[in-house]
C-alpha positions, 0 to 999 in steps of 0.5 A, a space after each residue: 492188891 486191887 490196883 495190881 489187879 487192875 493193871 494186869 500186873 503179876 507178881 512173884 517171890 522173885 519180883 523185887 520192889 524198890 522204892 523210888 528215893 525221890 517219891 517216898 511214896 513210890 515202888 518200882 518192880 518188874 513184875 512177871 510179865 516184864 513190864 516195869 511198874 511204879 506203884 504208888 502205895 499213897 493214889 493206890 495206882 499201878 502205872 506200867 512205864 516200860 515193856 520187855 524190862 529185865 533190869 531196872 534202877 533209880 537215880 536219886 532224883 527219881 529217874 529209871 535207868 532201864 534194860 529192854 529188847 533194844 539196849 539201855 533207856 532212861 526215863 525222866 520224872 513226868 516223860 512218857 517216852 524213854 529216851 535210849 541211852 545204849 543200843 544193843 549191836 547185836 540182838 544176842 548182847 545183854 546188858 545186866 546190873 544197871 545202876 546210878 552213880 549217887 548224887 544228883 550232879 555228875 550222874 552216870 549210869 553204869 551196866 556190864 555189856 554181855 557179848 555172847 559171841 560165835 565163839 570163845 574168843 568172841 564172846 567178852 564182857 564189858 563195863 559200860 559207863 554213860 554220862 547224863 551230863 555230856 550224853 555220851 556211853 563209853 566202856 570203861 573195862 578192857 573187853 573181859 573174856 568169859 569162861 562161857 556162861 557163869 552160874 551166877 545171876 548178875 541181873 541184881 549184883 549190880 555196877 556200883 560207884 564210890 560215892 565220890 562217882 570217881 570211880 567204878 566196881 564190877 563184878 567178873 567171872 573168870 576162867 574156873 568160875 571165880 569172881 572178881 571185882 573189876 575197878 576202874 576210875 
């Protein structure tokens, strides 16, 4: 595509694009360089919102819950500069499966917190939930131990509410490789 080209944006058989539900005409994608991109198919146009992204979601209303370098930030619909939600502790914290509650009142914004510690007991995950309407992050799970680093990719098996927004699920590794999938309301 032409407008790709000429935002520099690449991408692969792994880019995935998800369309904006707010702005039918928008697709967002991380392309293979890390920027975050709203590509819109109607203005044949590629804005690059946000740099060093792994990790992305909509908000029914049109609004990116994203993952950078620093933690987890939030973009408005016509804001140029994020604003973050969740700042990293440590720079080898990693927040993975962000997503929105459905809706549009009452939205959280929900991702798993990866500490890779020193060693095995240091080393935990969490689910970390953020309220829009109060601004405020707290975690929802007990600190989960890990059995070390899982050969699952979680980066797309992401937090998911009940539609009611009453309540959260999280997929969890455990010791022997197993997954289960943590509740909390």
């Amino acid at each position: 595509i032409t407008a790709f080209r000429a935002a520099e944006v690449k991408v692969g058989e792994g880019t995935v694009f998800e369309w904006n539900p707010a702005v039918p005409t928008e697709i967002g994608f991380i392309d293979t360089q890390g920027k975050l991109c709203i590509f819109d198919y109607v203005s044949q146009v590629v804005d690059i919102v946000a740099t060093g992204v792994s990790g992305f979601a909509w908000s029914a209303d049109g609004k990116l819950a994203f993952v950078n370098a620093a933690g987890v930030s939030v973009l408005e619909p016509g804001q140029a500069v994020a604003d973050p939600i969740f700042v990293k502790e440590r720079s080898s914290d990693d927040c993975i499966g962000v997503n929105w509650s459905p809706g549009t009142s009452g939205q959280m914004v929900g991702f798993r917190l990866v500490r890779k510690g020193a060693s095995a007991l240091e080393t935990f995950s969490a689910l970390v939930l953020y309220s829009v309407a109060d601004g405020r992050w707290y975690y929802a799970t007990p600190r989960i131990a890990s059995s070390g680093d899982p050969e699952v990719n979680f980066t797309w098996m992401r937090v998911a509410f009940e539609e009611s927004g009453s309540g959260a699920y999280v997929p969890v590794t455990i010791p022997g490789g197993n997954i289960v999938i943590y509740y909390s309301h």
